[in-house]
N, C-alpha and C positions, 0 to 999 in steps of 0.2 A: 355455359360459363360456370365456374367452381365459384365456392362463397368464402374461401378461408385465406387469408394474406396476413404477413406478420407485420410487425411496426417496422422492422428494422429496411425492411421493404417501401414500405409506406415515404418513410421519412427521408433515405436513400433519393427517393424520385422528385420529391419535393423538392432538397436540396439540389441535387444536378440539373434542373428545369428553373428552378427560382423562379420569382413571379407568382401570376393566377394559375391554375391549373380546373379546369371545369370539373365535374362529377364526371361527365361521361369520357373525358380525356382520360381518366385514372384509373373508370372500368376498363377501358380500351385497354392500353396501355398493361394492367397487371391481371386480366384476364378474370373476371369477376364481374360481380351486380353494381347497378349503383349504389342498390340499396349498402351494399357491405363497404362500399367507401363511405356512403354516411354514417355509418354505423362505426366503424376503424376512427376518422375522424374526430365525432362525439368521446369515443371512447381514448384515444390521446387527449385530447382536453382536457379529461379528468382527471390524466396522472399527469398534468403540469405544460403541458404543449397550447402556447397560442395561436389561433391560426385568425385572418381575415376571412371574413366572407364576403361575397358578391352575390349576387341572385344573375349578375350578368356575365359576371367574369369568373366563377366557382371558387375556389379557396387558394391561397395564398399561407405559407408557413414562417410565421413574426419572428418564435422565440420557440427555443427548447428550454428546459426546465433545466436548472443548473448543474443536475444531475442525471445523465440521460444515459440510459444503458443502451437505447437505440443507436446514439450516436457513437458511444465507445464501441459497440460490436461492430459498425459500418468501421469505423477507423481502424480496429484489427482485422478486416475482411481484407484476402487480397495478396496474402502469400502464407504461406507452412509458416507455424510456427508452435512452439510447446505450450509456453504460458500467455492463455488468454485463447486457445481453441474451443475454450466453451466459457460464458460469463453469464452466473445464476445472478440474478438484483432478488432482495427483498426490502421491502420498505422498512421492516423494524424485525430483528432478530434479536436472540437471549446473546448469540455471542457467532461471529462469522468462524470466528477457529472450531469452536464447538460444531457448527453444521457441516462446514468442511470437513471433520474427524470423522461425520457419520456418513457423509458421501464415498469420502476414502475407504471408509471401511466395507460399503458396498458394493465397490470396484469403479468409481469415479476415473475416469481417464485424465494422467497425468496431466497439469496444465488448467485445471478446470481451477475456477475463479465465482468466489464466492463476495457479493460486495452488497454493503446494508444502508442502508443509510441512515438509520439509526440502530442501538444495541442497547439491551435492556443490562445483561449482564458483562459486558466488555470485561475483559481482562488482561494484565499488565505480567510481568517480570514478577515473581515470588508472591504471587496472588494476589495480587494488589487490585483495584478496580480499576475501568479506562474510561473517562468520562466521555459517553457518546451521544448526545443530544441528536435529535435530526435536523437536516437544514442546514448542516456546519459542517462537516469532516468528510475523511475518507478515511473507510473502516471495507478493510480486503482481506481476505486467507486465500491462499493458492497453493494446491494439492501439487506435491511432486513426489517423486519415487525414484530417488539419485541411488547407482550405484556406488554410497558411500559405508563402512564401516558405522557403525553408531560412534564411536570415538572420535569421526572427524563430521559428528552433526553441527557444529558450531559453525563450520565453514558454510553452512545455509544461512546465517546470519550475517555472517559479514559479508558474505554474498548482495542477502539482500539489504544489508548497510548499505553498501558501493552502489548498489542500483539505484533504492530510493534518494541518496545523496544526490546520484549524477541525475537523476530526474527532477529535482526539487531546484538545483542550480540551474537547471536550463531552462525551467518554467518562470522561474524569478527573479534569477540573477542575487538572490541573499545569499549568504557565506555559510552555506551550511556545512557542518562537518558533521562527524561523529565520536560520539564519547562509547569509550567501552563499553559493553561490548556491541548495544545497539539502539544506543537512542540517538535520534539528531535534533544537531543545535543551533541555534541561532545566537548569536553572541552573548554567549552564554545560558541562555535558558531553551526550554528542549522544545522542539518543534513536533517532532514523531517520536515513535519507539517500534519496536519489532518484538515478537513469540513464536520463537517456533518450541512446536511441539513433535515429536515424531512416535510409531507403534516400531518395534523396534526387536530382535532377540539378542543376541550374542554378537551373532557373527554379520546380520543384513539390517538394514532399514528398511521395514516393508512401505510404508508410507512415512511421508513429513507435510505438516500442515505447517503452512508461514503465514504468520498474522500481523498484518502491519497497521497501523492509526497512523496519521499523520491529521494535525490541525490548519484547517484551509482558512474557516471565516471564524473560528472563536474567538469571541470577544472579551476581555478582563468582565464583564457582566455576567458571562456565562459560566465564568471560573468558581468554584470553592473557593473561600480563603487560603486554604492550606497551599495550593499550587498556583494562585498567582503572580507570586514572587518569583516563580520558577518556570512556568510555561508560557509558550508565546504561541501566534499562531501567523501564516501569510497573510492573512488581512493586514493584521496590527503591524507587521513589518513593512510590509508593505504600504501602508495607509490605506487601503479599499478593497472589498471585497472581490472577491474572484471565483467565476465558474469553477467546479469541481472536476470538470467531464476532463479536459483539458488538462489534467493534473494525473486521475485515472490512465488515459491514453498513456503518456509519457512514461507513467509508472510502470504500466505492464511494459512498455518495449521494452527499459533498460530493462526489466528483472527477463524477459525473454533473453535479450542479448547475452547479459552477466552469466547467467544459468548456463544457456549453452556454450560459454565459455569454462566454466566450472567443470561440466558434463568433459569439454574436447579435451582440455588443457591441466585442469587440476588446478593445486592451489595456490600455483605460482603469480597469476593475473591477478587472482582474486587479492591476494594477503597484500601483494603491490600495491593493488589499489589503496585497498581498507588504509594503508598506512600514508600512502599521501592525502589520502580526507580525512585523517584522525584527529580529534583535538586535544586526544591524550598522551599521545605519545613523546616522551622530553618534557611531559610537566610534572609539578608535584601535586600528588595526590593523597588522600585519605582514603583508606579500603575497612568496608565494613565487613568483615564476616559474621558467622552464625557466634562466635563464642570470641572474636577479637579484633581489636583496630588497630590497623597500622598503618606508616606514613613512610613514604618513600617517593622515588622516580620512577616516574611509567618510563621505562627502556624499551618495550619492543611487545611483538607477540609472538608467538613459538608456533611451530609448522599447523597444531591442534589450533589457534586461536587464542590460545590463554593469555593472559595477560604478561608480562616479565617484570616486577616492582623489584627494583633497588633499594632494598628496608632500611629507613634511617633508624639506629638501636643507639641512639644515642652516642655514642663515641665509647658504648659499653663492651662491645664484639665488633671483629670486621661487619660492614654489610654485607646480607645474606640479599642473594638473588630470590626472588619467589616468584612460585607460579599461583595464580590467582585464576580460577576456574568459572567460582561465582561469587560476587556479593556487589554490595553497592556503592560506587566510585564517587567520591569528590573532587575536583578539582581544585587547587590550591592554589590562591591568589600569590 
């Protein structure tokens, strides 16, 4: 009998048997000692899994820990697919984009998925921090290697805009949209946001790392002052907190789906989409750049992603059409 079995195995058998299941049913069964079922056991336990025991009836699995990589690997097992063919967990990372970048750079195969469940260093849009507590969020980067232009890397964002949207409305039913170019919202204050980063020359994208946050159980308790007024999380919209795993799965299918939709079709799906979930589109905004503010209508976005604002100049000049690449949007009541 061999002595080495993975969790994802373990917990797989548990589930599809329900019930007790004895020691020596589960050596049988997965070709191993007893000893190494007690030992697998003991050692899920410790990273969050409840199990019953019996001395008559053997063990019994209560509860998975609300963040179970076991469980999201079982649920993407089971056909081809890009993103999510390999899923690394760490319990606490400096930054999931950051580790991603060094897998990538190592030769990481397309799809691979890096998810933490806490981050020391998280990071946002224009260096900002991403507050990542453990026991609260879901904090993912996922390696791909599109062939896109660097000119049209944007379209990995709105990509995975469209995805995490269509993921977040199915798991919740809240009205989530998205505000340029990739945070989402919850009536009006941000639910997630997205990063992508890509290594990149002239003419290819040799890799792109996409970093998404999204807030599952944060509490107004858990917030800074300064983003309280402004962020929310599915608990709070929701009233009660909610499993993670469950939120993961869903994430990675639609970004599976969306991606290979990008990859067959280009960026006709995607921009269609991005603009039926937008919550910017036809309203008045404020745009911050590096050196000036302007205020105008979000009109549209342009084949790149960019923004299209209608500049109100006061009744100074006709309004000028602008493209708006990067800075930071307000929405205007």
């Amino acid at each position: 009998m061999g002595s080495k079995i993975n969790n994802e195995t373990v917990i797989r058998l548990f589930r599809e048997r329900q019930g007790f299941l004895s020691g020596e049913e589960v050596a049988r069964e997965l070709g191993v000692t007893r000893a190494a079922v007690w030992k697998k056991i003991t050692a899920l336990k410790r990273n969050g899994y409840v199990f019953e025991t019996s001395a008559a009836r053997g063990y019994r699995l209560v509860r998975s820990p609300d963040l179970s990589v076991e469980d999201l690997r079982n649920a993407l097992s089971g056909r081809e697919r890009v993103i999510g063919r390999e899923v690394l967990f760490y319990s606490a990372a400096d930054s999931t984009n950051t580790l991603a970048a060094e897998l990538a750079g190592a030769g990481a195969a397309e799809g691979t998925v890096v998810i933490a469940d806490s981050q020391t260093g998280g990071r946002g849009r224009r260096g900002r921090t991403w507050l990542s507590p453990p026991g609260k969020n879901l904090y993912m980067s996922v390696i791909v290697r599109p062939a896109l232009s660097p000119r049209d890397a944007t379209l990995l964002t709105l990509m995975t805009a469209v995805a995490a949207t269509a993921a977040m409305r199915t798991r919740t039913h809240l009205p989530v949209s998205i505000k340029w170019p990739n945070d989402l919202m919850v009536r009006g204050k941000k639910l997630g946001g997205i990063l992508t980063e890509i290594k990149a020359d002239m003419d290819r994208i040799f890799h792109a790392v996409i970093g998404i946050g999204i807030n599952i159980n944060l509490e107004h308790d858990d917030m800074p002052d300064d983003i309280k007024d402004t962020a929310t999380s599915v608990s709070i919209e929701a009233g009660a907190p909610r499993m993670r795993t469950p939120f993961a799965v869903e994430l990675l299918e639609e970004l599976d789906r969306w991606y290979g939709l990008l990859v067959r079709e280009g960026r006709g799906p995607i921009t269609a989409a991005w603009r039926r979930m937008s919550s910017t589109i036809g309203r008045a905004v404020r745009v911050v750049l590096n050196d000036e503010v302007l205020t105008g209508i979000a009109e549209d976005i342009d084949e790149e992603g960019m923004l299209l604002v209608r500049e109100d100049t006061g009744g100074e000049a006709p309004p000028a059409l602008r493209k708006i690449s990067a800075g930071d949007i307000t929405i205007l009541r």
